[in-house]
C-alpha positions in Angstrom: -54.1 -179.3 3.5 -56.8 -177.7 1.3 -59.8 -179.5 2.1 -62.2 -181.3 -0.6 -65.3 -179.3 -1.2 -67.5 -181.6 0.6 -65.6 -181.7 3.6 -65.7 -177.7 3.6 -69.4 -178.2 4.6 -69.7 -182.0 5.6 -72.0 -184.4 4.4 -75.4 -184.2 3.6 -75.7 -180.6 3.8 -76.8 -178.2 0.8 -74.2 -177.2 -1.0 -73.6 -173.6 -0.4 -73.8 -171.2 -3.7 -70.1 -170.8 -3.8 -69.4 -174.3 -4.0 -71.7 -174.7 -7.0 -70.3 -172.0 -8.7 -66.6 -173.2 -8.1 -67.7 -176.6 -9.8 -68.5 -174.7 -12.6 -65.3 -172.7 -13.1 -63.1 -173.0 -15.8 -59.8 -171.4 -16.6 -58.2 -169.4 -19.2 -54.1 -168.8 -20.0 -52.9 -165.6 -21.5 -49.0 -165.1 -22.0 -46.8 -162.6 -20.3 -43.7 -162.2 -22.7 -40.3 -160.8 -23.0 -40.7 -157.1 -24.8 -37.6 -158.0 -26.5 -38.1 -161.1 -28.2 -42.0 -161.8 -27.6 -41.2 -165.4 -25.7 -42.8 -166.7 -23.0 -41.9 -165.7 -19.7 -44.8 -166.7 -18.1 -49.1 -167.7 -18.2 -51.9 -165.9 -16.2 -54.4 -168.1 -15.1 -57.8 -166.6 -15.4 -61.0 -167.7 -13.6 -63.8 -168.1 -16.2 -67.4 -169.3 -15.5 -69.7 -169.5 -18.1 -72.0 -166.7 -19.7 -74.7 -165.7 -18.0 -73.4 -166.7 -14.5 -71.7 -164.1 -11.3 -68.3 -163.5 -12.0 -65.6 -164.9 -10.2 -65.2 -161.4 -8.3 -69.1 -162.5 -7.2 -67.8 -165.9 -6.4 -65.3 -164.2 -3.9 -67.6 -162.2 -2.0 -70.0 -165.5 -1.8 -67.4 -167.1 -0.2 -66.2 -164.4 2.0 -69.9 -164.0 3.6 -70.0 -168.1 3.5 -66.6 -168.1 5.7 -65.0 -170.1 3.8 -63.2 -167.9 1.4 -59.4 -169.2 1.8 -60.7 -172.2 1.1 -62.4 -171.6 -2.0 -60.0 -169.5 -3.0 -57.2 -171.9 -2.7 -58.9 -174.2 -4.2 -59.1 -172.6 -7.5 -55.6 -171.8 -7.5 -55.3 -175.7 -7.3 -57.6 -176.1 -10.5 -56.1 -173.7 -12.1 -52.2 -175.5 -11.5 -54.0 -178.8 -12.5 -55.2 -178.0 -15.6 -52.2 -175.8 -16.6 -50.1 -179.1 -15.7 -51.3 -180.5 -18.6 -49.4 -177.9 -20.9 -46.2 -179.7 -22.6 -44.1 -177.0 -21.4 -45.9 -176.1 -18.3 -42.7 -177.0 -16.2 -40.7 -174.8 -18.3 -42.3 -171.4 -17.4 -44.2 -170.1 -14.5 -48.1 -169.3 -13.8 -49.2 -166.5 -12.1 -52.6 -166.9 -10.1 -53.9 -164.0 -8.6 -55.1 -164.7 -4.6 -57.9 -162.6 -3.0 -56.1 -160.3 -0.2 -58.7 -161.5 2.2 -57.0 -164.9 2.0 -53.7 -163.6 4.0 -55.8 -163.1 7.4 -55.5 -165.8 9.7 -53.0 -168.6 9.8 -50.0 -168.0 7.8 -49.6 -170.7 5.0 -46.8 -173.7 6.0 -44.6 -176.0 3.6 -47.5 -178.8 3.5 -49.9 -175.8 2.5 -47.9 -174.7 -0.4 -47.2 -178.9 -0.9 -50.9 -179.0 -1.1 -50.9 -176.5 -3.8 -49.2 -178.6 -6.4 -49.2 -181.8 -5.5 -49.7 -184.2 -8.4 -49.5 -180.9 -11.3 -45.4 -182.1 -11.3 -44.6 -178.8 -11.2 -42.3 -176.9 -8.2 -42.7 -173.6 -6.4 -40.2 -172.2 -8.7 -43.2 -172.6 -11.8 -45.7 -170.4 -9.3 -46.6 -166.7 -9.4 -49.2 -165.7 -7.0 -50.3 -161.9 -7.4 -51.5 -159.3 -5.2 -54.9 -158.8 -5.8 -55.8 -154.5 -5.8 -59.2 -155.7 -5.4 -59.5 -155.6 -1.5 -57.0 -153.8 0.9 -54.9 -156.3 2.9 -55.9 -156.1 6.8 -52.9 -158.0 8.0 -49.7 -156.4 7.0 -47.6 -158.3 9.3 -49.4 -161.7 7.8 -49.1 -160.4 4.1 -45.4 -160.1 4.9 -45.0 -163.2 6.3 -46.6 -165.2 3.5 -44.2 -163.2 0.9 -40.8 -164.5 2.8 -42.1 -168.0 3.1 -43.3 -168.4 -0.8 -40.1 -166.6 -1.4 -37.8 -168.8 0.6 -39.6 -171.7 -1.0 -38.6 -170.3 -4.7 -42.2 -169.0 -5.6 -42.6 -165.7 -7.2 -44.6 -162.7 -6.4 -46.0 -159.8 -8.3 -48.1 -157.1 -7.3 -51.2 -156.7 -9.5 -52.4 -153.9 -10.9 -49.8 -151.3 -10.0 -50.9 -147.8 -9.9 -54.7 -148.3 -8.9 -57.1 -149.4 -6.1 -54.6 -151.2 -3.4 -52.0 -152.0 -5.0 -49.6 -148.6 -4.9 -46.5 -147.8 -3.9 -46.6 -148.1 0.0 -47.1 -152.2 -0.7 -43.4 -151.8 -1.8 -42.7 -150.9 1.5 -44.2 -153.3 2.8 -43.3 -156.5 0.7 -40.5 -157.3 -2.1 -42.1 -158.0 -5.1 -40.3 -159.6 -8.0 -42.8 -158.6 -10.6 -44.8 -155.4 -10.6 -47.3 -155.3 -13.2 -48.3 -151.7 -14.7 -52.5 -151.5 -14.8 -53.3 -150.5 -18.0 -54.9 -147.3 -17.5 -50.6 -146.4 -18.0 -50.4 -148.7 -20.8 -53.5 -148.0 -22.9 -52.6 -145.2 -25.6 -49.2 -144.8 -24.2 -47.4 -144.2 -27.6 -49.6 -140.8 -27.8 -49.5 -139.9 -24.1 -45.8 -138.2 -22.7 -48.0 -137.9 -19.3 -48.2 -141.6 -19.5 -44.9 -142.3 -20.8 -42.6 -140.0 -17.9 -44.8 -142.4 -15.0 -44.0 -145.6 -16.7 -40.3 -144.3 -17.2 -40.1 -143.7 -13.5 -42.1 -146.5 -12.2 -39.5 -148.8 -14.6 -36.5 -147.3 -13.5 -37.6 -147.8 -9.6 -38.0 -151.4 -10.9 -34.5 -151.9 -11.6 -33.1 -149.4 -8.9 -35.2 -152.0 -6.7 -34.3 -155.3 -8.1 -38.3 -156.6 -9.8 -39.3 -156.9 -13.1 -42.2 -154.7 -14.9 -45.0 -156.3 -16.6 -46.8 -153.4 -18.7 -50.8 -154.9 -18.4 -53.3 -154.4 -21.5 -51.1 -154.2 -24.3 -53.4 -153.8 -27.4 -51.4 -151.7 -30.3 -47.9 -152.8 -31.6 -47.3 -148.9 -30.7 -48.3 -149.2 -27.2 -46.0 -152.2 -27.2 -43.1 -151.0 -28.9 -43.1 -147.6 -26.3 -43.8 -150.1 -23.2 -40.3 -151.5 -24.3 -38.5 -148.3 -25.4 -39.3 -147.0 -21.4 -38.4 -150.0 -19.8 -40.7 -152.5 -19.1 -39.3 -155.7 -19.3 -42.6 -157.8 -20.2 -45.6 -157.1 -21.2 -49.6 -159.1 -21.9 -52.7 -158.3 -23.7 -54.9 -158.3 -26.7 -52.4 -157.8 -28.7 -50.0 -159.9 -27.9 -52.4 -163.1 -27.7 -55.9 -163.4 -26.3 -56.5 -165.7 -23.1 -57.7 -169.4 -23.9 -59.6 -171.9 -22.2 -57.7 -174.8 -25.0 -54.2 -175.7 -23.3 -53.5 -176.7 -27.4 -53.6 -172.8 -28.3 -50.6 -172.5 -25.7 -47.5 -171.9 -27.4 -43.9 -170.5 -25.7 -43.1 -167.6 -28.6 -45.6 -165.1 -29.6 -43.0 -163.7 -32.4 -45.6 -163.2 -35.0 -48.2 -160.9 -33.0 -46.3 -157.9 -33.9 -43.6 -156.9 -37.0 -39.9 -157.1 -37.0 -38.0 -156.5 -33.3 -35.4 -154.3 -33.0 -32.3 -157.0 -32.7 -31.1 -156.1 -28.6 -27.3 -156.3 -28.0 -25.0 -155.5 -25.3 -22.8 -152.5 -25.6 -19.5 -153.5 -26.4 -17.7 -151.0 -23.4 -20.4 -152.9 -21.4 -19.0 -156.3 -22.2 -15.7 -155.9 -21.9 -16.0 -154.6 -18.3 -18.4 -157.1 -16.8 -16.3 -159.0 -13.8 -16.3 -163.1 -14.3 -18.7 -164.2 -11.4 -20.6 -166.8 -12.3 -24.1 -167.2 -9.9 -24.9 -169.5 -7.3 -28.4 -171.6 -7.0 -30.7 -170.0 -4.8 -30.8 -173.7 -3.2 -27.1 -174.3 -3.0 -25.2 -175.0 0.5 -24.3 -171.5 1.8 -20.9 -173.7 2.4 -20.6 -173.4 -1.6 -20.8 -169.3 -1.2 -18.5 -169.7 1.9 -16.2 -171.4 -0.1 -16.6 -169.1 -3.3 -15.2 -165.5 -1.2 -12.5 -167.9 0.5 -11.2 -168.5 -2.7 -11.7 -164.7 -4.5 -10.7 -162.3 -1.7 -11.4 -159.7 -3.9 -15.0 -161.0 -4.7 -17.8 -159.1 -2.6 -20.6 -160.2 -4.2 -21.8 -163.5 -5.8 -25.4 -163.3 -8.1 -28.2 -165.6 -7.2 -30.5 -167.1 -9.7 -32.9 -169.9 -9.5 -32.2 -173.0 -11.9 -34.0 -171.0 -14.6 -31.5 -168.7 -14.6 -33.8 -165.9 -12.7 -32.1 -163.5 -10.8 -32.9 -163.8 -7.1 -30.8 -161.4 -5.8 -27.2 -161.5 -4.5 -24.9 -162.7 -1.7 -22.9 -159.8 0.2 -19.4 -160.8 1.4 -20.4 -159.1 4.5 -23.4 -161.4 5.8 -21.0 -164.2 4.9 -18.1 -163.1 7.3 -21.0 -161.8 9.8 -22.6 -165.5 9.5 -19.4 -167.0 9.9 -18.1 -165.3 13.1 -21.5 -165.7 14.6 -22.2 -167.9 17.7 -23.5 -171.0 15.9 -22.2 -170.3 12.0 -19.5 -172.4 11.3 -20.9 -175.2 13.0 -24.3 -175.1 11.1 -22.1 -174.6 7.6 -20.2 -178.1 8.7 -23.3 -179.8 9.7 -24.5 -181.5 6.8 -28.0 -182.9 7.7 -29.0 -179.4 8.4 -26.8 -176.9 6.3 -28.2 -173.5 5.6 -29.0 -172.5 2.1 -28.4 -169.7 0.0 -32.1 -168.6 0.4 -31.5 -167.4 3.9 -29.2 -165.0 3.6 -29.7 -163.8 -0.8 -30.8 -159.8 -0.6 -32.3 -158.0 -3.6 -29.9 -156.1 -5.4 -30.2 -153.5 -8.0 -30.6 -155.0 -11.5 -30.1 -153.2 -14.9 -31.0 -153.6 -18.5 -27.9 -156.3 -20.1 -29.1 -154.4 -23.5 -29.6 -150.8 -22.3 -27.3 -148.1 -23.4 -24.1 -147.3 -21.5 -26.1 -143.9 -20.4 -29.0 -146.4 -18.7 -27.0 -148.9 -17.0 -25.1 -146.0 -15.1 -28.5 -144.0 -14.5 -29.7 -147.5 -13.1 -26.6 -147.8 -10.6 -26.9 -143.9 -9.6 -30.7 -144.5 -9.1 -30.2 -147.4 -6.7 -27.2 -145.6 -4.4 -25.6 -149.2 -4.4 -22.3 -149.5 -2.9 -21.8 -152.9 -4.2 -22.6 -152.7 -8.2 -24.9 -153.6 -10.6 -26.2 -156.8 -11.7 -27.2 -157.2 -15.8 -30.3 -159.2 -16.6 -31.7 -160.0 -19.6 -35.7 -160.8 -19.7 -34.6 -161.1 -16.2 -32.2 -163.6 -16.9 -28.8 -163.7 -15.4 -26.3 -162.0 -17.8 -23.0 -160.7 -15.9 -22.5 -158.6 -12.9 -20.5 -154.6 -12.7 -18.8 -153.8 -10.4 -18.3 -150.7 -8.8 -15.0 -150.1 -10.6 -16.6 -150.8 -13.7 -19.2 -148.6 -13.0 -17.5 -145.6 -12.2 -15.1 -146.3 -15.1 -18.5 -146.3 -17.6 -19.5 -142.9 -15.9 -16.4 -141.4 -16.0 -16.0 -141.9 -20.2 -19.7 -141.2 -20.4 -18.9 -137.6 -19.1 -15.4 -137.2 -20.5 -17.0 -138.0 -24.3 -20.3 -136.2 -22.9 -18.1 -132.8 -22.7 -16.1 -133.8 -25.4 -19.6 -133.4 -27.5 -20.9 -130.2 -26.0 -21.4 -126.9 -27.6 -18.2 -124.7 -25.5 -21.1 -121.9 -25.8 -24.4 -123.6 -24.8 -23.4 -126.9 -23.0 -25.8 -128.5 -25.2 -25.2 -131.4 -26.6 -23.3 -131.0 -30.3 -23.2 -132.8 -33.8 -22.0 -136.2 -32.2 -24.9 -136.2 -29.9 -27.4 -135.5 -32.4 -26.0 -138.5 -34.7 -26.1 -141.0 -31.6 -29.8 -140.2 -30.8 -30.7 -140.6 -34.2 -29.2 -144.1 -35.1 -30.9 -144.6 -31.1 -34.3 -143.2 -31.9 -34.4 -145.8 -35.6 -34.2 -149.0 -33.7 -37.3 -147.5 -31.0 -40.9 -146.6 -31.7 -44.0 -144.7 -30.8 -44.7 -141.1 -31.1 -41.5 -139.1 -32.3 -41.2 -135.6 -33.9 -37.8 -133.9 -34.4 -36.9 -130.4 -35.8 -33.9 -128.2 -37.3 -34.3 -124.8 -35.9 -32.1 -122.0 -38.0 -32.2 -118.3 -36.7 -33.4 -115.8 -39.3 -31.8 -112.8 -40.2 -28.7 -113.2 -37.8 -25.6 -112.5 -39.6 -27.1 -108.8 -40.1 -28.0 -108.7 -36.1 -24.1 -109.9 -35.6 -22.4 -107.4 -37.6 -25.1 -105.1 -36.0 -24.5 -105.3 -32.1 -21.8 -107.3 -32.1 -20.4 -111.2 -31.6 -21.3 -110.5 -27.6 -25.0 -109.7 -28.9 -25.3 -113.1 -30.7 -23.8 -115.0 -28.1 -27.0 -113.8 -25.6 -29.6 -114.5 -29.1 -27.7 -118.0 -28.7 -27.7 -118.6 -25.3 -31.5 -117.3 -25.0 -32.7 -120.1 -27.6 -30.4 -122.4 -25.7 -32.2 -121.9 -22.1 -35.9 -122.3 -24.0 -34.6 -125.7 -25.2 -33.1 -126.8 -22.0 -36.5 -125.3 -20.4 -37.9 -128.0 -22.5 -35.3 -130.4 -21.7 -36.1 -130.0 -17.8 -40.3 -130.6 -18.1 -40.9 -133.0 -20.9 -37.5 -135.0 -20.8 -37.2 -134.0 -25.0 -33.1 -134.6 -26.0 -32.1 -130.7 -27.1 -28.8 -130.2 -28.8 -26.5 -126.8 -30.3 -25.5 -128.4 -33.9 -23.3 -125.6 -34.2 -23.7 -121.7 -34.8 -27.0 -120.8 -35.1 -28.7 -123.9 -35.6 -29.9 -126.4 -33.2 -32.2 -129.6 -32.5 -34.9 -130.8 -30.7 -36.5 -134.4 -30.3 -40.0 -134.7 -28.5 -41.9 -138.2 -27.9 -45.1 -136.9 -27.9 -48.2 -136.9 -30.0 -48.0 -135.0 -33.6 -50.2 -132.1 -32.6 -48.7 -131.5 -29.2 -45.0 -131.0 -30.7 -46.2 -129.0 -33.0 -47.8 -126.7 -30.5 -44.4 -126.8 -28.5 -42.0 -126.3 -30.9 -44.3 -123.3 -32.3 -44.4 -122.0 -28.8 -40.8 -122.3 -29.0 -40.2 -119.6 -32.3 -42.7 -117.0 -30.9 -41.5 -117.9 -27.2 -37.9 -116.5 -28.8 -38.9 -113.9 -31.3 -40.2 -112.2 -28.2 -37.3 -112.0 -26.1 -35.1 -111.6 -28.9 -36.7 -108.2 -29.7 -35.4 -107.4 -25.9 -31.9 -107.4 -27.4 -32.8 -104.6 -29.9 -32.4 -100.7 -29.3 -35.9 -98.7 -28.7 -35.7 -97.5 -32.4 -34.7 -100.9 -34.2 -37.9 -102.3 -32.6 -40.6 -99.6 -33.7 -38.9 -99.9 -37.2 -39.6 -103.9 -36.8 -35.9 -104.4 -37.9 -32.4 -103.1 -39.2 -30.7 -102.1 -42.2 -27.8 -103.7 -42.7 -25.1 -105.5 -45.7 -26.5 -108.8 -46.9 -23.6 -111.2 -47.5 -23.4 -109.4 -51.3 -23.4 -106.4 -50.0 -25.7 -105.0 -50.7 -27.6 -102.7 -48.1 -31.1 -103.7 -47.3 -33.6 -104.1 -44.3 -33.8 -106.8 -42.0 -36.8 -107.9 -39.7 -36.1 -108.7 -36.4 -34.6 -112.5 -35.2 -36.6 -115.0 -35.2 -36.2 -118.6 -35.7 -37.7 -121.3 -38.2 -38.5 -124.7 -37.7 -37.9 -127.8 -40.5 -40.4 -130.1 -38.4 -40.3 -134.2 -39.1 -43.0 -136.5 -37.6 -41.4 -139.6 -37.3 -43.3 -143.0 -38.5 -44.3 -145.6 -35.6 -42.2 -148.5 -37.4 -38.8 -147.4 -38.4 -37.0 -150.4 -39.4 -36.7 -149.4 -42.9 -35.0 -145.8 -42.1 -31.7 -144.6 -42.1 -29.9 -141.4 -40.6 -28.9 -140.1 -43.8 -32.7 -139.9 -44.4 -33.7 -138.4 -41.3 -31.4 -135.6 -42.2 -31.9 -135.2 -45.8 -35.5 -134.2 -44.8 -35.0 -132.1 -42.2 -32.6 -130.1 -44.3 -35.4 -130.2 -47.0 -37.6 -128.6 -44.6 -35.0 -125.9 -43.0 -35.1 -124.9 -46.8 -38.8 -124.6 -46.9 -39.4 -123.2 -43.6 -37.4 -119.9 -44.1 -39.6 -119.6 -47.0 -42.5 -120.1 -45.0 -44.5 -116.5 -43.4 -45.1 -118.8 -40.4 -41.4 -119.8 -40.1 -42.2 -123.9 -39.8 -42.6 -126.3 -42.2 -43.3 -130.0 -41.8 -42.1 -132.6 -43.9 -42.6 -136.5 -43.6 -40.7 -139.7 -44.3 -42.5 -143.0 -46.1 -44.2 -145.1 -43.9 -42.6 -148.5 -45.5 -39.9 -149.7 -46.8 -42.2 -150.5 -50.1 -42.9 -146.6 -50.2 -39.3 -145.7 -49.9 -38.1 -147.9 -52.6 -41.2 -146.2 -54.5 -39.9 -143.1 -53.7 -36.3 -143.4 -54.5 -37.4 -144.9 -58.1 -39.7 -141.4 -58.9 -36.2 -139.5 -58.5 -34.3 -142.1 -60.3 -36.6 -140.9 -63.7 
């Protein structure tokens, strides 16, 4: 039991400074919502004293050099799941409470300390979060991992705090399982602009699935940010912008829809669907009997998904600890005992999850990425949504490459007009920092008829490696369109594509001048028939660039659009001495309409 505060220090005694300072604590709630639809996932509990008083980071240390820091540190995990009780929906989400590392030395918690916890709030384990602080480096691994098991057996959640900074790095997933991992927002602030930022939170969200926990991207201020947190992954996200914390339970509300413009409307693929194997889940509290039971009747079945009763995912039951359980010493006998069955919780592993609403090219990236031998589960907000198999899988991979080689360029391997089209209906429904161009070679046709269809091939394949260059270091999608032109899409800031895909036309008109005799580049080009042949000179190849800086919201875009301007530019760029032109698209939907009534007169 979590002792009273008078009984910390007995009767009659001063009251210590970190006792005082607890009384006066208050706490605030801000939400942690679903990047898809902006509900409620979950509430952070946030110790506030008032102005002009040590902050609760203060109060800690106080505590700490007082010796009675797990008390006091408990204890306001207790306030803070009393007063969030009082929430009309508080038993319909979860809270997460961050706990000082310092608290895991010494006694590991039992059932009647986590009892303690809630008793009287009305609200179960399953409603409770408790974070990892970064704050303070955990001295007691063994104890930390201990604690984790036990609040996990006991359907409590845990997240690591922080991610990225201070404590709280990688090597804690080696130590622990999380089910949350929340992204500090040193990643998350100005991440629509940064592509430094944005490959990290990529990875760190595709390890998240690989490895079965949820993202949370921390600090969310700007729609952009928000919109790019969701486009790389992360599954929820908190933060100024989304809603401020609040000290007034009434302010609480379980959909923060209105904090930011329309969402893009999240579907699963229809391949996707049709391939996902019937297997409904099983209760993280059910009688193991019930999974027993469940592979006796589906011989085929070798795994079964585990949620909680909010439809969480858990994790999953492997045929193979069943049989192992079952031809153990003691198994059946503890399945058929009934006043001490075994429960699902003892025997549920992680299990790779993926993205129910990702694209086909995702899910199968998520499956490769976790080396599973036994499929892919599909969440939704982390929500149980179906279940691939491996079958399925490889089936998914195998069309994906079939229509992938279908698509390519026979020349380049680069991916061709389809390609293009797909990423640019995917690219409408995302958001953030975006800038795609046209490139067109100049002056070609006369260099073809010049050296020969061999000749262009190498001009072709030359512009082709530069893109895939790009391809390999800053993940941009590259494409062959056909002939001599081809495409490139970057996700990073205006100014920095520009410098790349400039760097990209001199980058080429200097090797390109390699494919020239000695003579033809002194005389900075060739005389050759134009296509009315007429004989006339030609500078050497270069290539021009129709650049288009996408707008942060998109909704009111179309791919005919997207196109029509690029052309427009590909027009204005040969033109241009530099070779590039940029063009732009309206901002709104108002400015488009605007727009298309100026050409009407």
């Amino acid at each position: 039991m979590i002792p009273a505060i008078h009984e910390i220090h007995g009767h009659g005694q001063a009251i210590r400074p970190s006792v005082a300072l607890l009384a006066m604590t208050d706490f605030a709630y801000q939400p942690i919502v679903s990047t898809t639809t902006l509900q409620v996932h979950g509430f952070e509990a946030l110790a506030r004293l008032p102005d002009g008083m040590p902050g609760v980071c203060d109060l800690l240390d106080q505590a700490a050099c007082e010796n009675v820091l797990r008390q006091v540190d408990l204890t306001l995990v207790r306030k803070a799941i009393s007063k969030f009780a009082g929430f009309a929906s508080a038993g319909t989400t979860r809270l997460f409470c961050n706990v000082d590392n310092r608290t895991y030395e010494g006694t590991p918690p039992t059932a009647a300390w986590l009892d303690d916890l809630i008793a009287g709030s009305g609200l179960g384990a399953v409603n409770l979060c408790l974070e990892i602080s970064e704050r303070n480096p955990v001295r007691s691994q063994a104890n930390l991992r201990h604690t984790v098991e036990f609040l996990s057996a006991m359907g409590a959640r845990i997240a690591l705090d922080d991610f990225g900074i201070g404590t709280s790095g990688l090597h804690m997933l080696l130590t622990i399982e999380p089910n949350y991992v929340k992204i500090d927002r040193v990643f998350i602030d100005d991440l629509a602009s940064s592509a430094r930022k944005q490959a990290i939170v990529a990875k760190l969200c595709g390890l998240a699935h690989a490895l079965g926990f949820l993202t949370v991207a921390e600090g969310v201020e700007t729609e952009s940010d928000f919109r790019m947190a969701r486009d790389l992954g992360c599954d929820l996200a908190q933060g100024y912008g989304i809603a401020r914390p609040t000290t007034h339970l009434g302010d609480l509300t379980m959909s923060y829809d209105r904090s930011f413009g329309t969402l893009a409307v999240a579907t699963m693929a229809p391949r996707v669907a049709e391939l996902l194997t019937p297997t409904p889940p099983i209760l993280l509290d059910d009688p193991l009997l019930n999974a027993a039971d469940a592979f006796k009747a589906a011989p085929e079945l070798r795994v079964i998904p585990v949620t909680d009763p909010t439809g969480m995912v858990m994790g999953a039951l492997l045929e193979e600890d069943i049989r192992r359980y079952l031809f153990s010493d003691f198994g059946p006998a503890l399945l058929a005992n009934k006043g001490a069955a075994p429960r699902v919780a003892q025997l549920v592993r992680r299990f790779p999850t993926g993205e129910a609403h990702g694209s086909i090219e995702t899910i199968v990236n998520s499956y490769v990425a976790a080396e599973s031998t036994c499929g892919l589960i599909l969440a939704n907000d982390g929500r149980y949504a179906g279940y691939l198999s491996n079958h399925a899988l490889l089936r998914l991979a195998a069309e994906r490459a079939v229509s992938t080689a279908r698509d390519q360029n026979p020349l380049t391997q680069l991916a061709g007009n389809r390609g293009v089209a797909r990423h640019i209906d995917e690219m409408l429904l995302q958001s953030g920092s975006r800038t795609l161009a046209f490139f067109d070679f100049d002056n070609f046709k006369a260099f073809n008829d010049t050296y020969g269809f061999a000749a262009g091939d190498r001009a072709l394949m030359m512009f082709a490696d530069l893109l895939r260059e790009q391809e390999m270091t800053s993940g941009a999608f590259v494409a062959h369109i056909g002939g001599d032109d081809f495409f490139i899409s970057l996700n990073h800031a205006e100014d920095e594509s520009r410098v790349i895909i400039a760097g990209l036309c001199a980058r080429f008109a200097s090797d390109a001048a390699s494919l020239y005799s000695a003579s033809h580049r002194d005389a900075g080009g060739i005389h050759a028939t134009d296509r009315y042949g007429e004989l006339r000179f030609f500078p050497l190849l270069r290539v021009s660039a129709s650049i288009l800086h996408m707008p942060a919201a998109r909704a009111h875009l179309t791919a005919a659009m997207v196109n029509d301007q690029l052309a427009a530019g590909k027009q204005a760029a040969k033109l241009a001495v530099s070779g590039v032109a940029t063009v732009r698209l309206p901002e709104s939907g108002v400015a488009a309409l605007m727009e298309k009534v100026v050409d009407l007169r």
